[in-house]
N, C-alpha and C positions, 0 to 999 in steps of 0.2 A: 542523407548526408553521405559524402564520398567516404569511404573506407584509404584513400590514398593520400603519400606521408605530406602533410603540409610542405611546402617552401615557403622561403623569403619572399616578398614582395617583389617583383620586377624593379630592379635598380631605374633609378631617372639621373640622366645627366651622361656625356659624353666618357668620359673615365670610370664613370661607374659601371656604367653598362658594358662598358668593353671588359672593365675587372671580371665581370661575374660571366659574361658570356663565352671569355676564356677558361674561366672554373669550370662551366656547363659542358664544355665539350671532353673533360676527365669524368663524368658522369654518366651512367651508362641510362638513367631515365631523364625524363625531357621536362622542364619548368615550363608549366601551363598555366594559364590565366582563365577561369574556372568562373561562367556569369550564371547567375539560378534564373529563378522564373521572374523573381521580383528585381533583378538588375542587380543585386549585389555579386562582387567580382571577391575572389580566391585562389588564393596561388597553390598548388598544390604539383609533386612530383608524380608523374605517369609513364609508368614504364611501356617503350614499344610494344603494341601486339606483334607476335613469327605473322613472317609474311605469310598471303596463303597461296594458295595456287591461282596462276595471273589468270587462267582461266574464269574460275572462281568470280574474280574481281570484273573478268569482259562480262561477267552473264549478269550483273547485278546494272549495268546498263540497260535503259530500256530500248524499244526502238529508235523514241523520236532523241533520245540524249545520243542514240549511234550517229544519226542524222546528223547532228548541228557540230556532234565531233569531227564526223569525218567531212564534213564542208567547210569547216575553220583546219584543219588541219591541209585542204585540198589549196586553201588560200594563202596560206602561210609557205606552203609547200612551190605554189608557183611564182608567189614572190619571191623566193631562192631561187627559181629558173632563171626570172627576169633578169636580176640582178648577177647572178653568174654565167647568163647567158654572154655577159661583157669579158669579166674576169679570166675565164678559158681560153678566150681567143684573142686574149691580148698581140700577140705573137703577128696574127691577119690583122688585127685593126693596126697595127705599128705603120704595116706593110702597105696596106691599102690607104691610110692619111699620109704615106711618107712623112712619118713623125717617130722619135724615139718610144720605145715602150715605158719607159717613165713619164713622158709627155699623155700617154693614151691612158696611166692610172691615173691621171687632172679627173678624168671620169669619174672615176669611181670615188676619188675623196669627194669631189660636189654632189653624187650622187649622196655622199653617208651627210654632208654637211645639212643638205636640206629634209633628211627623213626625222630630224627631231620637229624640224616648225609641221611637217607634215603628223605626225604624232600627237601632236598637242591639239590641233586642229581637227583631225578625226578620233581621238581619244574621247575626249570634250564631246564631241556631236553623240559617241556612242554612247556616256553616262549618261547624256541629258535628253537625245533621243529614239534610240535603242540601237541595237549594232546589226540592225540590215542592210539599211541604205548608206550609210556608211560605208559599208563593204561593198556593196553592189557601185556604188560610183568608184570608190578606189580601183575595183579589180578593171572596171571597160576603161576607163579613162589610161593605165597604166598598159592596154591590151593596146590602143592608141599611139601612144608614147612612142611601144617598139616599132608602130611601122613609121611612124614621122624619123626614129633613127632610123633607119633603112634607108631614106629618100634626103639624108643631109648631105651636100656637093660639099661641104667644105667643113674642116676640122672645127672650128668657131663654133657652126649651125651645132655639129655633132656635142660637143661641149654644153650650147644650149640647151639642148633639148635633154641629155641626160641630166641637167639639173631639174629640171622640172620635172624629169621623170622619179627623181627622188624626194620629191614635196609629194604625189601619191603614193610611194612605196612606202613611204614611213609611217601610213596610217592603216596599214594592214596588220600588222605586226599584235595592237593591245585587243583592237577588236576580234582579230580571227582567236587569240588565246582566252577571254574573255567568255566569248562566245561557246566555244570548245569546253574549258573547262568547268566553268560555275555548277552545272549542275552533274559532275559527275559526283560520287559519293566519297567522302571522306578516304577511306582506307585504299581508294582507286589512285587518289591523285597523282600518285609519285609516278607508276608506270605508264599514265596516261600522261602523265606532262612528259616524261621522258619520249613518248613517242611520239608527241606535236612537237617538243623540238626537233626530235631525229628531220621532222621534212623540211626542215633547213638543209640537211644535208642530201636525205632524199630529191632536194631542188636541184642539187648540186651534180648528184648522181643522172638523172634525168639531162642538165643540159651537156654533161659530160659523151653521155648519150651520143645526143642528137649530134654532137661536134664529130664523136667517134663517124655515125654514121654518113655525113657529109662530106667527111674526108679533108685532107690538109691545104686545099687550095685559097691563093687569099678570099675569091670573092663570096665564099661557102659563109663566109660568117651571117650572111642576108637571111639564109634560110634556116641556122638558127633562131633567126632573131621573126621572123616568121612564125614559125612553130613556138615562141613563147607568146609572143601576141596571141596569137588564137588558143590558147590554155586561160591568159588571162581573160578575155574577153567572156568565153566559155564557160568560167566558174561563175565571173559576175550573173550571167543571164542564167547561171543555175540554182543560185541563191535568192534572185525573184521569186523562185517556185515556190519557195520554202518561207514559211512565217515568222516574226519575229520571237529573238528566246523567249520562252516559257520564262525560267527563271529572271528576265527584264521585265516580263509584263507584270510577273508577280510581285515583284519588289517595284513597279511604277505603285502600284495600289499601298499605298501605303496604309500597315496597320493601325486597325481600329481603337482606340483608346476610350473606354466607357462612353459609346456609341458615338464617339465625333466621325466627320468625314475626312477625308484625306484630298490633298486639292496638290499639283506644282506648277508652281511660277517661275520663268525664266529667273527673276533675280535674286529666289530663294537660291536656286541653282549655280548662283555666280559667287551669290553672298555664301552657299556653304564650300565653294571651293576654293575662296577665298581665307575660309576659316580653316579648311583645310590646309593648308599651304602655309599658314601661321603656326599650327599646331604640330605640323609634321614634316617641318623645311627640315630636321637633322635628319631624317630617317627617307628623306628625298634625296640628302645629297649624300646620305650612304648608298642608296640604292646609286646613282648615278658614278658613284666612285667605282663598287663592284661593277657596274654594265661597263665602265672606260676598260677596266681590265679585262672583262672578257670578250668586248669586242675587240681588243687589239690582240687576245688571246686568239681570237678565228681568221683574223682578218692576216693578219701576221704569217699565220702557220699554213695558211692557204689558198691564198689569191693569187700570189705568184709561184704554186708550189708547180703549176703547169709548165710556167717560165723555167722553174729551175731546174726540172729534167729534160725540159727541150734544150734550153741553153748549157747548164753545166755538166749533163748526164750524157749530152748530144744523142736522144732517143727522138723517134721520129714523131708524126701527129696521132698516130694511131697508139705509139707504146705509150706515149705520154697521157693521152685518154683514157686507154684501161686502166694504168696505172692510177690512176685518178679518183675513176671508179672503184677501184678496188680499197683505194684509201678511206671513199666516204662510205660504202657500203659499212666498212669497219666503226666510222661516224657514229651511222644509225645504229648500227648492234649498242654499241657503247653508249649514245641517249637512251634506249628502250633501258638496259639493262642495270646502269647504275641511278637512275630516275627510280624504279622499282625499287631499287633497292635502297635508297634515301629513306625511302618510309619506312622502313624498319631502323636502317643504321643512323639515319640525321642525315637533314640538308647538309649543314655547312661541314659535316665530317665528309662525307660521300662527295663534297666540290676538294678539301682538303687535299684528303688520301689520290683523286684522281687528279689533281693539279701537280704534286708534288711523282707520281708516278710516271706523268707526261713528260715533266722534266730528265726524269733519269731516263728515260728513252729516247731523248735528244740525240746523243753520238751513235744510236742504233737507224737513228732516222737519215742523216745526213750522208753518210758515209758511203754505205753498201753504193754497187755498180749493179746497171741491168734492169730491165722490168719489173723481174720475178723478186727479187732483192727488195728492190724500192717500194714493191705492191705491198709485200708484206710487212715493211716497216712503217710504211707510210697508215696501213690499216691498224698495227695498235695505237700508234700515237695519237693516232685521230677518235680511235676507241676511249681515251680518256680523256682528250680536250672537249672534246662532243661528251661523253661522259657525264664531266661535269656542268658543263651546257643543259643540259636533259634534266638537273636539280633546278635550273632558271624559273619557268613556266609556272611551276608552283611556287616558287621558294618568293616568286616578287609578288604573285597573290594573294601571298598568306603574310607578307609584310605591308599588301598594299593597305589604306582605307577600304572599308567595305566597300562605300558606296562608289567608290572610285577605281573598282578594278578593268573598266577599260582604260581608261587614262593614265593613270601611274605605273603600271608596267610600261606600255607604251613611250610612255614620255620619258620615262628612265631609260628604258632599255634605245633607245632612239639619239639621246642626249649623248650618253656613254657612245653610242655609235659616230653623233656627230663628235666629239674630241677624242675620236680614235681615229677618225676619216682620212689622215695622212698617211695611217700604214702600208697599207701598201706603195703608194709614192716614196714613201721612204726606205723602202727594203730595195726597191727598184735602184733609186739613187744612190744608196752606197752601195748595191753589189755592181752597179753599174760600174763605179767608180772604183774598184774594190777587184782586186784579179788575183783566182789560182791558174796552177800550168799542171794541165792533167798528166795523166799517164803516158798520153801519146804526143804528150809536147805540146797539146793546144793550149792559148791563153784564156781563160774564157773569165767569163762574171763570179765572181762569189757569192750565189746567190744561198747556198747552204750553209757556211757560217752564219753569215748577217743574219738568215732565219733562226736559225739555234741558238745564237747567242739571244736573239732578243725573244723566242718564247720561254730563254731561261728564264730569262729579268724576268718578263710576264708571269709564268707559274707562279714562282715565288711572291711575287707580289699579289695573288690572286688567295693562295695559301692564307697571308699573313691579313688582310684584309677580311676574309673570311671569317679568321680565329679570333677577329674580338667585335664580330658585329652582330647581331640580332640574330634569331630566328624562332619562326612563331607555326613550330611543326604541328597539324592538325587545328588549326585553326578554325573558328564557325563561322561562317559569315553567310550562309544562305539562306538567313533570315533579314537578312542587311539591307535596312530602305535603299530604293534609288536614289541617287541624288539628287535633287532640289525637291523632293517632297516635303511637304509641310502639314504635319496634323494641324489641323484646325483645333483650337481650343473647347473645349464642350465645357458649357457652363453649368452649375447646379443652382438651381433655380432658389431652392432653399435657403442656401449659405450665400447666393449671391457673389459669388465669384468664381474664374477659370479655373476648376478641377484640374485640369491638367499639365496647369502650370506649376503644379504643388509636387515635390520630392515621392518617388512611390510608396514610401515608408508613413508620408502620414495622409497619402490618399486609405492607407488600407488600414490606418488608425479608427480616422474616420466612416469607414466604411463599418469597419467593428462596433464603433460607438454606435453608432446609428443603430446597428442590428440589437 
């Protein structure tokens, strides 16, 4: 029997849950749902283990769990290239379609519109048939993608083809995190999801890179876009090498039940996600609510952050790339390091404390003049929007269904993406529309209000969101059938009827009696 202090039951119902998950966050130990050997469930308070040394926590990985980390993390990583390889050089694609740069983020919102049907689509494939080929098609087909953008004559094509390129982008996202993190160990997760998110940014930082290196002329954007195709294409034919997870194969075999076999069928598969979807539509559309806010929290603070020191800082191609770099470097520090440190202090306190601190650093972010100014503002602000980003990764797998942790992060975190898809378009068109008169007299865009004011709203709303929704720190789930497995029934010949149709309680009645 545990020694630790009972709680209440986990509240059911929308008001309730929120009542008590605002109580939980004045608590310094965490309400856990506690199942024994026989499937009876208990609520009971468990105080955080002190973090230990992250080291510590890398060596308790084996090899092959390095393996499929850092090749879900490789993938995740370059679908931030792809997808930022547009955003950075808004400024050249304006130039080179003779089109307004609010016309050339049309891009980028059809890009985010289509990576939820994309999500669902490769989500789904990875529950029901494990997350290789899944990944392996996603990564070459999107390697694809960027050289068809290369070769569009006309703004239309170009338009085109980035929607389609965002029905495969959207399906890297629950597999590569899936894959990554299922079988690292309990007390790893928080700095390991911190640092698969950080390669969101690390994407960011890499195409910032390449832009850097290619220099400011229009038609340099091709060779960008170059060198992220062949990264994608690269990971895909890397991940052929490599076997399907360990931890899929193990949960395809589903456990034995007083010697029955284990069998899956496509429409056990359909029919439990179906029942999924019934059971756990509120806790779907709370994920989907947090992922709306914190995609418009990324998307917001940094797609046109390029834009707004080119245009309103009047810095050149080169300062505006370091500068850039130096903001998401800041990114990644802040995923690695407040990720880590969730699992001691709590998810939804460690998204709180860093949403609400991003805010107060708003007037430190816009303001400053200069490179050196702007790097360094730009690198904390981004140290706790990324921050709390880096709490994601784990915090939507340890909310997801077991059996369903490729798909439900994905498809939330994708969703949330597709009804935030306008942010950028929309920062574009009011600073477009929206004018200060600098120092030296110029008229330029407002592009650093409009940002500020609207990841004020965002924080706050991401804060307050937080503070009355779930979370399920230290969660087991790696014992969690695959999806559509189905124990086959084992009957006892004796009694004459499916044993394991019967409640555990009076299989082991019976099993007593008998003895």
């Amino acid at each position: 029997m545990s020694q630790n202090e009972p709680a209440e039951p986990i509240a059911t119902g929308v008001f309730a849950v929120a009542k008590q998950s605002f109580g939980d966050l004045f608590r310094w130990k965490q309400r856990v749902l506690v199942t024994n050997e026989y499937g009876e469930e208990r609520t009971e308070w468990q105080a955080p283990e002190p973090l230990p040394n992250p080291f510590s926590l890398f060596a308790q990985l084996t090899l092959r769990n390095w393996v499929f980390y850092i090749v879900g993390w490789a993938a995740w990583t370059i679908d931030a290239f792809d997808f930022h390889a547009l955003s950075i050089q808004t400024t050249k694609l304006a130039d080179y379609y003779d089109q307004s740069k609010t016309n050339i983020t049309t891009a980028i919102t059809l890009t985010l519109l289509l990576r939820s049907v994309g999500a669902a689509v490769f989500g789904l494939a990875g529950d029901r048939f494990g997350r290789k080929w899944p990944m392996v098609l996603n990564m070459i087909i999107l390697g694809v993608l960027q050289i068809a953008t290369i070769y569009c004559a006309t703004f239309s094509q170009f338009l085109a083809v980035r929607s389609l390129f965002g029905l495969f982008m959207g399906g890297v996202y629950g597999n590569a995190v899936a894959m990554a993190l299922e079988n690292v160990p309990v007390n790893a997760r928080g700095i390991m999801s911190g640092i698969m998110q950080s390669g969101y940014s690390a994407g960011y930082v890499f195409a910032a890179c390449a832009n850097l290196g290619v220099g400011g002329e229009t038609d340099t954007w091709k060779t960008v876009f170059w060198i992220a195709a062949g990264l994608s294409i690269g990971i895909g034919l890397i991940r052929i090498a490599f076997p399907e997870s360990k931890q899929f194969l193990e949960a395809k075999e589903a456990r034995k039940v007083a010697g029955g076999k284990s069998a899956k069928a496509p429409s056990a598969f359909w029919q439990e996600t179906k029942n999924m979807l019934a059971k756990e539509w509120k806790m779907c559309l709370y994920c989907i609510l947090l992922m709306t806010w914190f995609n418009y929290y990324s998307h917001t603070s940094q797609d046109s952050y390029t834009t707004f020191m080119l245009t309103q800082k009047e810095l050149n191609n080169a300062q505006a790339s370091r500068a850039s770099i130096l903001m998401k470097v800041g990114a990644c520090a802040g995923g690695t390091t407040i990720g880590y440190a969730s699992q001691w202090f709590g998810r939804r306190r460690a998204i709180i404390v860093s949403a609400l601190l991003s805010a107060c650093l708003i007037p430190a972010w816009i303001m400053p003049e200069g490179e050196r100014a702007l790097s360094a503002t730009g690198f904390f602000i981004q140290f706790f929007i990324q921050g709390a980003w880096g709490v994601i990764p784990i915090h939507l797998n340890e909310l997801s269904p077991p059996a369903f942790r490729s798909s439900f992060p994905g498809i939330t975190y994708q969703l949330g993406n597709m009804i935030s898809s306008p942010s950028a378009q929309i920062v574009n068109a009011i600073a477009e529309k929206t004018f200060v008169t600098l120092d030296n007299g110029d008229r330029v865009s407002a592009y650093g209000p409009v940002m500020g004011v609207a990841t004020a709203i965002i924080a706050l709303g991401i804060a307050t969101t937080a503070a009355f929704g779930p979370e399920k720190r230290g969660r087991k789930f790696e014992e969690a059938k695959v999806a559509g497995a189905v124990v086959e029934p084992v009957k006892d010949v004796e009694e004459g009827f499916y044993d394991n149709e019967k409640p555990v309680e009076q299989r082991i009645e019976r099993v007593e009696n008998k003895a």
